[in-house]
Structure formats: C-alpha cells, structure tokens
C-alpha positions as CSV (number, residue, x, y, z in Angstrom):
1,X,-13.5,-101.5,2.2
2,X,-14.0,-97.9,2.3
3,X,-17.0,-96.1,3.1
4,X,-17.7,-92.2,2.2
5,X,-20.4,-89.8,2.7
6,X,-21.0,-87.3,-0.2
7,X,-22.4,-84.2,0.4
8,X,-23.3,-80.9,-1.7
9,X,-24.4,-77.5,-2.0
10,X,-25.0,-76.6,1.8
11,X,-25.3,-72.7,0.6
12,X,-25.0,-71.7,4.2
13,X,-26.2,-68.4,4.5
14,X,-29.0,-68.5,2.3
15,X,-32.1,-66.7,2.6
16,X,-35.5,-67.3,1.0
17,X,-37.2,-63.7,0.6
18,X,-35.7,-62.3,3.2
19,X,-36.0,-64.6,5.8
20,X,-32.7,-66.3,6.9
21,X,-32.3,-70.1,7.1
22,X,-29.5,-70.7,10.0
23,X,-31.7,-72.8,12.2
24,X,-32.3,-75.2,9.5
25,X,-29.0,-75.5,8.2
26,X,-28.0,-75.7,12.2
27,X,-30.8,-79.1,12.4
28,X,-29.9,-80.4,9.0
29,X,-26.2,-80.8,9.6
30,X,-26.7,-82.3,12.7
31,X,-28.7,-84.9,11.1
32,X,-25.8,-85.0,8.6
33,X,-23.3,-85.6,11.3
34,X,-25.1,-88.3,13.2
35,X,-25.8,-90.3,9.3
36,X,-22.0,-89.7,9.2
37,X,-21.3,-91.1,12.9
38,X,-23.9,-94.0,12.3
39,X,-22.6,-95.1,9.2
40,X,-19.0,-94.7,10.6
41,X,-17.8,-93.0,7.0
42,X,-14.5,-93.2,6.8
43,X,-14.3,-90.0,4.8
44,X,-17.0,-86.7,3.9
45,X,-16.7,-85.1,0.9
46,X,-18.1,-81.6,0.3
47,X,-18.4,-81.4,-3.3
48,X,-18.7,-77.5,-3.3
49,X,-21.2,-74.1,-2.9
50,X,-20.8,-74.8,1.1
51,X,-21.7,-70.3,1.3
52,X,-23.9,-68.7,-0.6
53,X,-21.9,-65.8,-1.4
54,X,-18.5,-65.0,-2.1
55,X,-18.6,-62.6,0.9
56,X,-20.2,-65.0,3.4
57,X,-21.2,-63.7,6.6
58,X,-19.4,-64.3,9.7
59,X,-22.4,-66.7,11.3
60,X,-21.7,-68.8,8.2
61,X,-18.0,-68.8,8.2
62,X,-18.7,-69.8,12.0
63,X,-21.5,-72.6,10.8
64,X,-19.1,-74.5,9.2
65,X,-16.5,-74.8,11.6
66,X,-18.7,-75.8,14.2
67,X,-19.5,-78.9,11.8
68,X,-16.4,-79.4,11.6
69,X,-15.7,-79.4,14.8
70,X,-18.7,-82.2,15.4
71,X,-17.3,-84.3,12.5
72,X,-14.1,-84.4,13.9
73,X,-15.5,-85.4,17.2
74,X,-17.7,-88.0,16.0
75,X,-15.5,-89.4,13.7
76,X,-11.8,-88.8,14.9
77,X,-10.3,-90.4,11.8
78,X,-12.0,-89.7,9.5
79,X,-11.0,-87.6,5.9
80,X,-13.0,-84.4,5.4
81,X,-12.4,-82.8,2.3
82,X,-13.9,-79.4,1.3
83,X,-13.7,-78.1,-2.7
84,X,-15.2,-74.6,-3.9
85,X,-17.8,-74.2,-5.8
86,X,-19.2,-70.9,-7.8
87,X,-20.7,-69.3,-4.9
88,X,-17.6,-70.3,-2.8
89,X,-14.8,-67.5,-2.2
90,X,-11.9,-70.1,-3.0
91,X,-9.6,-68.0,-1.1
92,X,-11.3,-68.7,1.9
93,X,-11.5,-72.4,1.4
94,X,-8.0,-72.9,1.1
95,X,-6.7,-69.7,3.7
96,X,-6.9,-72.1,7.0
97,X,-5.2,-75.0,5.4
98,X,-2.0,-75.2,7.5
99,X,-4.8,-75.6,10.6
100,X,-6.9,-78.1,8.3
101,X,-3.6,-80.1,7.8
102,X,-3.5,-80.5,12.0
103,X,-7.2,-82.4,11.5
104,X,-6.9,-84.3,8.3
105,X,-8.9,-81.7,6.6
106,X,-8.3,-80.7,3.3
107,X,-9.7,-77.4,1.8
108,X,-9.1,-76.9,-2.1
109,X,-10.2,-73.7,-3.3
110,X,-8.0,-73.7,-7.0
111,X,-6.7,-75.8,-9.5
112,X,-3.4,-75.6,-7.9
113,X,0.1,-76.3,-10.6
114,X,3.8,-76.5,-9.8
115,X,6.2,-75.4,-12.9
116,X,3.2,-75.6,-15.3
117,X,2.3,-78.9,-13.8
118,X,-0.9,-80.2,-11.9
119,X,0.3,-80.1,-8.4
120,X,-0.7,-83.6,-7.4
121,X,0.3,-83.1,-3.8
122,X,-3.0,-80.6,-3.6
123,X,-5.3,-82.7,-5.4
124,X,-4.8,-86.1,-4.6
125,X,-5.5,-86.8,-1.3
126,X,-5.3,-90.6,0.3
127,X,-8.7,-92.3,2.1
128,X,-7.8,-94.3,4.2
129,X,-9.9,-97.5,5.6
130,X,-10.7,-98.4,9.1
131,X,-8.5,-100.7,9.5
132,X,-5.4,-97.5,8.6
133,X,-4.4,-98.5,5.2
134,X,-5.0,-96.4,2.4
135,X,-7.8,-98.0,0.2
136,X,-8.3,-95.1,-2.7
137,X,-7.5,-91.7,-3.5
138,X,-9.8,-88.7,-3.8
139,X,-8.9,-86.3,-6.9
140,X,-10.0,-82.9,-5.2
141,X,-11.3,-80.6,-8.1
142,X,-12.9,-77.2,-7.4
143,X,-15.2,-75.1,-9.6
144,X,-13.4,-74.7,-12.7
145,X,-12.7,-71.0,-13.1
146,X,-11.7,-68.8,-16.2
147,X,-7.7,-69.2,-15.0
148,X,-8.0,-72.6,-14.3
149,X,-9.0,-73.5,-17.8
150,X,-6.1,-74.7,-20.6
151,X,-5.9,-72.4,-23.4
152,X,-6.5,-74.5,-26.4
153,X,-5.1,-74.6,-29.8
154,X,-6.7,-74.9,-33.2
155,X,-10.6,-74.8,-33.8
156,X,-12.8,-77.7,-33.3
157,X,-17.3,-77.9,-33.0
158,X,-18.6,-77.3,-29.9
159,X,-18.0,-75.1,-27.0
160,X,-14.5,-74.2,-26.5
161,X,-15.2,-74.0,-22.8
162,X,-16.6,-77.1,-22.4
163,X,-13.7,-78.6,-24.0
164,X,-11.4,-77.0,-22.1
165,X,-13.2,-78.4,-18.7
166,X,-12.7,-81.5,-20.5
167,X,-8.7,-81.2,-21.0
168,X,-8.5,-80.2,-17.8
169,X,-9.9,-83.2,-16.4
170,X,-8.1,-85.2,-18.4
171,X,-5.0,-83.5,-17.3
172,X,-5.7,-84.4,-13.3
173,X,-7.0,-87.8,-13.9
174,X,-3.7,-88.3,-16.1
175,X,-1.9,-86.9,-13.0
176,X,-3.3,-88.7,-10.5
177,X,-2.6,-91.8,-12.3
178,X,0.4,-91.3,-13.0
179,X,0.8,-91.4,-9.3
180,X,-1.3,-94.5,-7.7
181,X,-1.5,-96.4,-10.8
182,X,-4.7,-98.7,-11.5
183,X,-5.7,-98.1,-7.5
184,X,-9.6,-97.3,-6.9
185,X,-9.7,-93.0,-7.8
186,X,-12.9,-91.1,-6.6
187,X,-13.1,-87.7,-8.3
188,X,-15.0,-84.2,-7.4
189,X,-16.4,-82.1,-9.4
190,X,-18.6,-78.9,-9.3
191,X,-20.3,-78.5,-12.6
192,X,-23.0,-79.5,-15.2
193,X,-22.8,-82.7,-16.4
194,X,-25.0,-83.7,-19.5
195,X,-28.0,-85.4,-18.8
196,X,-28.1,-83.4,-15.5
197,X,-31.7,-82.1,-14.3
198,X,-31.5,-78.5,-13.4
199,X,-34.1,-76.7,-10.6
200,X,-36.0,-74.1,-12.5
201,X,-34.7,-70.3,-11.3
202,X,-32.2,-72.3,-8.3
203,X,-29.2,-73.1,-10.1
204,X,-26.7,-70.7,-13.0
205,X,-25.6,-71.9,-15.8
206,X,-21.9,-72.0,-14.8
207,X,-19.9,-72.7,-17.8
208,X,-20.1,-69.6,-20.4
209,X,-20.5,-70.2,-23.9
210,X,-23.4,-71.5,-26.4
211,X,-22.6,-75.2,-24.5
212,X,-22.8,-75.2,-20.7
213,X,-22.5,-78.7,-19.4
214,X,-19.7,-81.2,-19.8
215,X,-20.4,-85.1,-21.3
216,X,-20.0,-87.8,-18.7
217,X,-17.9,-89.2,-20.6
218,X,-15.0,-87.0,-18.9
219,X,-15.0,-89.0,-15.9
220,X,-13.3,-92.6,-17.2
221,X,-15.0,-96.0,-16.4
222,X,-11.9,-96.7,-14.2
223,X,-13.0,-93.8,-12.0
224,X,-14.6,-95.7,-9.0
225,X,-17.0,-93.1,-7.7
226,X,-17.5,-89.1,-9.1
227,X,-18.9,-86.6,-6.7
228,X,-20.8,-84.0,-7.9
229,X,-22.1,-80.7,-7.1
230,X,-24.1,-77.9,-7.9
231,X,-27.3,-79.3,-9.5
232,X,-29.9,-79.3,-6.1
233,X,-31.5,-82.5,-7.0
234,X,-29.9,-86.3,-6.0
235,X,-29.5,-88.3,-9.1
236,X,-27.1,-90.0,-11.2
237,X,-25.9,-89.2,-14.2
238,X,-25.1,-91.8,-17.2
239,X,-24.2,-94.7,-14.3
240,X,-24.8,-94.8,-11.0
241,X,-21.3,-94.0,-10.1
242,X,-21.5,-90.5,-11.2
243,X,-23.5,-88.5,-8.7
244,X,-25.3,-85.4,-7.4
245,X,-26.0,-85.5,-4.1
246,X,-28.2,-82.5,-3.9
247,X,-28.6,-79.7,-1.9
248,X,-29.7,-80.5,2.0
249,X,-33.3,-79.2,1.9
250,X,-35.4,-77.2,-0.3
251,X,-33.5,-73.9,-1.2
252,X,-36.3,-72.5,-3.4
253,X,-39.8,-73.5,-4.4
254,X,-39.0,-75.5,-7.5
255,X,-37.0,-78.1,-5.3
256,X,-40.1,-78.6,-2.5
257,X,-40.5,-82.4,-4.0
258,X,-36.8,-83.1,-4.2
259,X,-35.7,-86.4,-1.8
260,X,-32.8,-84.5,0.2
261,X,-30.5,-86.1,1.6
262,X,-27.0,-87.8,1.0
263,X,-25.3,-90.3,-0.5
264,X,-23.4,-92.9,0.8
265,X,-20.6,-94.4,-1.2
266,X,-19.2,-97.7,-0.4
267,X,-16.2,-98.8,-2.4
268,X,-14.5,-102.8,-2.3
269,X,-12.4,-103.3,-4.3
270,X,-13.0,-102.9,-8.0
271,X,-17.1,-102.8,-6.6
272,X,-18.8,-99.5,-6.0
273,X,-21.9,-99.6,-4.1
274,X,-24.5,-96.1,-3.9
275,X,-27.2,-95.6,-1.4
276,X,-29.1,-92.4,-0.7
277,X,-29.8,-91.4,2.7
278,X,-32.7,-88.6,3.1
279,X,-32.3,-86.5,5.6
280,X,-35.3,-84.9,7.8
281,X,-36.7,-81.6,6.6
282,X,-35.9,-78.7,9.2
283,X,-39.0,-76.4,8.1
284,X,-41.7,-77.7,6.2
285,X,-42.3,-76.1,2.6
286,X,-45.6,-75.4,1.6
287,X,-47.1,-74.6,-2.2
288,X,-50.5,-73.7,-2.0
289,X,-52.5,-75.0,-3.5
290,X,-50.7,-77.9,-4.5
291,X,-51.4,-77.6,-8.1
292,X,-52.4,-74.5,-10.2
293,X,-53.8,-71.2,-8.6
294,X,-56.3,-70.4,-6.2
295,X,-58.7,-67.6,-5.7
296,X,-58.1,-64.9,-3.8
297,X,-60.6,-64.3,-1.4
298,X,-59.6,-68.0,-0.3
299,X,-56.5,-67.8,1.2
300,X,-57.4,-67.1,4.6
301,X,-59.6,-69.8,4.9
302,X,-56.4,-71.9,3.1
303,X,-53.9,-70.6,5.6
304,X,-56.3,-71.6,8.4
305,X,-57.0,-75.1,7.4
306,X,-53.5,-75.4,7.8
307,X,-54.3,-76.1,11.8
308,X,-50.9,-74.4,12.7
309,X,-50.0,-73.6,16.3
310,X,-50.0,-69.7,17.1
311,X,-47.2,-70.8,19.3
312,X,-44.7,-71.9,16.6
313,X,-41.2,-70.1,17.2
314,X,-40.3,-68.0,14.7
315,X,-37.6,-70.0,13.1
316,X,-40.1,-73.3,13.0
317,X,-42.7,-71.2,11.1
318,X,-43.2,-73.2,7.6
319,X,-42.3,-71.6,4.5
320,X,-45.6,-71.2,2.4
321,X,-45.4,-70.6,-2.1
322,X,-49.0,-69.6,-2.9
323,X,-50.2,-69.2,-6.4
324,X,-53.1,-67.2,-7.1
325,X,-55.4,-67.2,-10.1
326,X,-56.6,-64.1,-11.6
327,X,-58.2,-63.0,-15.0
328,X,-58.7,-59.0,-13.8
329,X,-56.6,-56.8,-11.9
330,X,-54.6,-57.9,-9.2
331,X,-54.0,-54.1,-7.9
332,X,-53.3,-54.1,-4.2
333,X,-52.8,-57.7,-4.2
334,X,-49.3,-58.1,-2.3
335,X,-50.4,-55.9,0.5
336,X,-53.8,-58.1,0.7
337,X,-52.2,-61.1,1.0
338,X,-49.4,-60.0,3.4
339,X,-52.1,-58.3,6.1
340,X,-53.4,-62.0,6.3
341,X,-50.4,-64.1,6.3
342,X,-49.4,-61.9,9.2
343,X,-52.5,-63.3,11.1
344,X,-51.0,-67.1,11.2
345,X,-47.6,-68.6,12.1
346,X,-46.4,-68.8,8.5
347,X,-44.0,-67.2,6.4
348,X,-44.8,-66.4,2.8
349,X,-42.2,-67.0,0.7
350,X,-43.7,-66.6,-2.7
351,X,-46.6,-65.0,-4.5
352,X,-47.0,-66.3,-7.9
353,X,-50.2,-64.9,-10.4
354,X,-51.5,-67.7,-12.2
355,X,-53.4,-65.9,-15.2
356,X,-55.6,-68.6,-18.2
357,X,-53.9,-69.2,-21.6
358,X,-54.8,-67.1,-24.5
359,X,-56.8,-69.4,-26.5
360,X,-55.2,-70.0,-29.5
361,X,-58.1,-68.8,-31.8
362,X,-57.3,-65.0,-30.6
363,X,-56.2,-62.4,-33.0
364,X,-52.6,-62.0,-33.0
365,X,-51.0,-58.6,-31.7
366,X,-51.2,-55.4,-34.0
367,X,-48.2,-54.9,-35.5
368,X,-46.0,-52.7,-33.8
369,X,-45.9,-48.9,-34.1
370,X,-43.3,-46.1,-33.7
371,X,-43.2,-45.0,-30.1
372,X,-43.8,-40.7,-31.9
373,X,-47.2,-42.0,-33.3
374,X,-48.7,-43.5,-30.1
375,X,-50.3,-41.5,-27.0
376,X,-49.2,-42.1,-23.5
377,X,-52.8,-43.0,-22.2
378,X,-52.9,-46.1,-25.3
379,X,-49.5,-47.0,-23.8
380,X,-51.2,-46.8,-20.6
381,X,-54.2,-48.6,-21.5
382,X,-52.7,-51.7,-23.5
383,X,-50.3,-52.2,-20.2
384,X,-52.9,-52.4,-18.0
385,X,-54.9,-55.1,-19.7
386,X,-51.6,-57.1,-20.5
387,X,-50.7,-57.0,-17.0
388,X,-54.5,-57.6,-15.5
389,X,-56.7,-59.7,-18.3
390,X,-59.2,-56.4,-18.0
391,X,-59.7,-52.5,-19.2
392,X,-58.9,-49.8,-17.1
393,X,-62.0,-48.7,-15.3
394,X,-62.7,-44.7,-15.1
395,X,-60.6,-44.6,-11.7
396,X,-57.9,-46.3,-13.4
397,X,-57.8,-43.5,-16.5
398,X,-58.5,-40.2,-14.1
399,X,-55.2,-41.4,-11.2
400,X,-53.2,-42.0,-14.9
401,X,-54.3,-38.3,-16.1
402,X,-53.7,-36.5,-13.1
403,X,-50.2,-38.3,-12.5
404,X,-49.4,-37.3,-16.0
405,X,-49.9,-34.1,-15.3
406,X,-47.6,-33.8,-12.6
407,X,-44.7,-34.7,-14.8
C-alpha cells in the first residue's frame, strides 16, 4: 500500500492588491505538514506554480525550504517531489538538486532527454512503501514549455499545440513503461485538462493556440493516479483518478467558496482510493454583500456589523471584496470607501461597481462617426454617462472646459 499527499499551486509570494500573503502561506503549510505527518504519506507531490513569479523573492525561496525542512522532519522517509509550473523559474527548481538528492527530494524543472531520448532517470522516480519496497513510480512532468514540445509532422484538425502536449505525454508514459512494465504509474502534470473548471481572472490560459486544454484521455486507464496542477479549484476530471488538488486558500475573489485543501491518494494494488482533506483558512475572505451590490452610503454601517476586534494584528486582518451598486456617478468613490475602511481592522481587497442592465427595449447605439466630425465636449459628454448611468452636471462641463483649455 502506498499512501501520497497531492498538493498544488502554493504561489508563494503572492499578494492580493498589494498586501502580501506570507503569514498565511506560513499557517497553511503548517496545516499541510501536520495532514502529511497524521496521515503518515509515504510521499508529497507538488504538482507545480509553488512561486508566483519567475523572479521569486528571497522570503519565498526561503518559505519553501523551511517546508521542506519540516516535511523532512516529520516524515523522514518520505518522497517529496517538486515539478514547475508556468509561474515557476524551472531553473531554480532543478539548480539544488545534487542537495535534494542527499534528502530524497526531487526537483524537475524541464523535460529533461539524453541523445534525443526522454531521460527516464529524471522523470521516473520510485515511491516507495512503509514497509521499504518500492510500490509505484511517479512520472515527474513539469509545465510543458515551447522547447519541450515535439515538432510535428503533417497537418491534422485541431490545435497543433495541444497535440503536441499530447505526443509528448505519450512519449514519457511510453518511457516509463518501457522501464517498470505493467507496475502501478502515477503521473504529474501542470496544465488544462478538458472538462476542467477555470477561476474567473485567477488562472492563464497556458497552452497558446485557438485550443488550450488537453483531452483526459492523454492520461491511459492503466495510469493509477494523475496529479494535476494549475486550475485553483479541487476536482476531478473525467474519473476520479485524474485530479486537481487546488490551490491552498483563496488567491483571489472568485475562489472565496472553493473547499481548499488536499488530496490524499491511497494506492493497493491495482485499487486507487481519493479523499480530499480541507485545510483551515489562514485569513478569512469576505465579499460584501454576499450577493449583488450594495449602496454606498452603507458600507460603514456594513464594515461595522462585521463586530471585528480593533486589536486584530495586521497580518490576521480579513480580506474584504465589496461590490457597490450605482446608477449615477461614482466620482470620488475609491477615496470614499478607502477613508472608512481605514477606520476598522480590515483590508479591502476589491471594489467592484455593480451598475443595472440596459433593458433590452432601449435604442441601440448611433452608429459610429468619424473621430474629424465629432467635438471633444460630445466625446466628453457620451463618456461620462457610459461610465456613470447620468449627464454631466454644469460642474462637470465647466472643470472639462477649463482643462481643455490648458492643453
């Protein structure tokens, strides 16, 4: 029996607005470590986007080794094996691994080839059981860049990047077979799969072309478990054994309902068994109101119903998405709500205007005219009421007038 804890998309060194997110990744992965230690995982997989940037900073570089660090304490035997993902610099994934080799880490970065060849010493990387034995192998595959890619030959429907993500896979599943046989295979990837839920604004689409996600069909029905990442929500895709674990709490406001948490993989023989474990929020995440917009001379009575302690450190100060609804100009808004969010222990991490539908039964828009035949104050005036649901008062038309004049 083997037992493995799948994890994804930690994008340490994120920030939301401006504010940074350390102390939450610091409290999530302990919570990730003591599942792990609980569970006594005999391996963790980190399917990818562990930074947020390709230049990630040096507390995030740090971050990471200090989880490893606990991992390894917790779970001296156990397998840890880190793959890039699109945010990831893959250099640095794969720069420490004669240290990683020393703790039975492995760090893939590339799709790595000898002579032409998939280097199967790279990807394939043995899990062993409690017991010692080795009871599967993972198939380590990073990101999928351009130069990873096979160039193929001949012209076919569909996109050709997608099926060159395909071919590729089909080359390192080939591979690794060709190695260990019919033994249980559990393979990584970091990509879109078909059928996959995306988070609104929170993800790219990371395969170019008119196509940018991959059938799950790629991954064979032999393939005991496939590890995904880059999609923030858990879920499975096409069979239970395909996976996303999702990202470790909410990284914007679109993924505030989202179940964090990991998975926990359990393979026996030619049985694979998925449960997923949520994991505690570090900072609560707010959207106010819950549903729609509100109005604005509201909020501060909103905020305060909130019954937060003044006292709240800085870094336990819950996140808070308000929407508000507005039909006339919003001028001066942003500043508005900012001089009263500073009055309670939040942090505002969104302002969205929520403006009514057009009602169907309204005129369509003129058509449009050459830019030489229109007047800057009809510009001027048709902007305004696009952007605010209302005319421009006097005021409005006298600050426009004497502005143009200073041009």
């Amino acid at each position: 029996m083997l037992t493995l804890l799948h994890t994804a998309d930690w994008h340490l060194g994120a920030q939301l607005q401006g504010w940074p997110r350390e102390a939450e990744h610091r409290k999530v992965l302990r919570a990730l470590v003591a599942i792990a230690a609980e569970r006594r995982v005999d391996a963790v997989i980190v399917a990818g986007d562990i930074f947020d940037s390709l230049n990630p900073s040096a507390e995030a570089q740090k971050l990471l080794y200090d989880t490893l660090k606990e991992l390894r304490a917790a779970l001296p035997a156990a397998t840890i094996v880190l793959l890039a993902g699109n945010h990831d610099p893959a250099g640095r994934i794969e720069a420490p691994r004669a240290l990683f080799d020393l703790v039975n880490v492995a760090g893939v970065g590339a799709i790595a080839r000898k002579d032409g060849e998939i280097d199967a010493d790279v990807h394939l990387v043995p899990l062993r059981g409690a017991g010692g034995a080795i009871e599967a192998h993972l198939l380590a595959v990073p990101y999928p860049r351009a130069a990873d890619l096979p160039v193929l030959e001949g012209e076919s429907e569909g996109s050709p990047v997608v099926r060159s993500v395909c071919a590729l896979y089909g080359e390192l599943i080939a591979a690794a077979r060709a190695r260990i046989g019919a033994s249980p295979l559990v393979v990584t990837g970091h990509l879109h799969v078909a059928g996959g839920l995306e988070s609104e604004g929170a993800e790219r689409r990371i395969l170019v072309g008119g196509e940018h996600a991959v059938p799950p069909d790629v991954f064979p029905p032999d393939v005991a478990y496939v590890a995904l990442g880059h999609l923030h929500r858990p879920q499975a895709i096409g069979r239970e054994s395909i996976r996303y674990s999702g990202s470790l709490f909410p990284l914007s406001k679109t993924e505030i309902d989202y179940r964090h948490g990991v998975s926990i993989v359990t393979i026996r023989e030619a049985a694979t068994m998925v449960e997923h474990v949520p994991l505690p929020r570090p900072t609560a995440c707010l959207r106010i109101p819950p549903r729609g917009g509100m109005r604005r001379q509201d909020v501060e009575s909103a905020f305060a119903a909130l019954a937060l302690d003044p006292a709240t450190p800085a870094d336990e100060k819950p996140f808070v998405h308000l929407t508000i609804a507005a039909e006339g100009p919003i001028v001066g808004l942003d500043a508005e709500i900012d001089a009263i969010a500073e009055k309670f222990p939040i942090r505002l991490a969104s302002l969205t205007v929520e403006r009514p539908q057009r009602a169907e039964t309204e005129a369509p828009a003129p058509a449009a005219l050459r830019l030489s035949e229109r007047q800057p104050v009809e510009l001027f005036c048709e902007a305004f009421a696009l952007t605010h649901r209302a005319e421009p008062t006097a005021e409005h038309l006298t600050l426009f007038h004497s502005a143009a004049m200073e041009e």
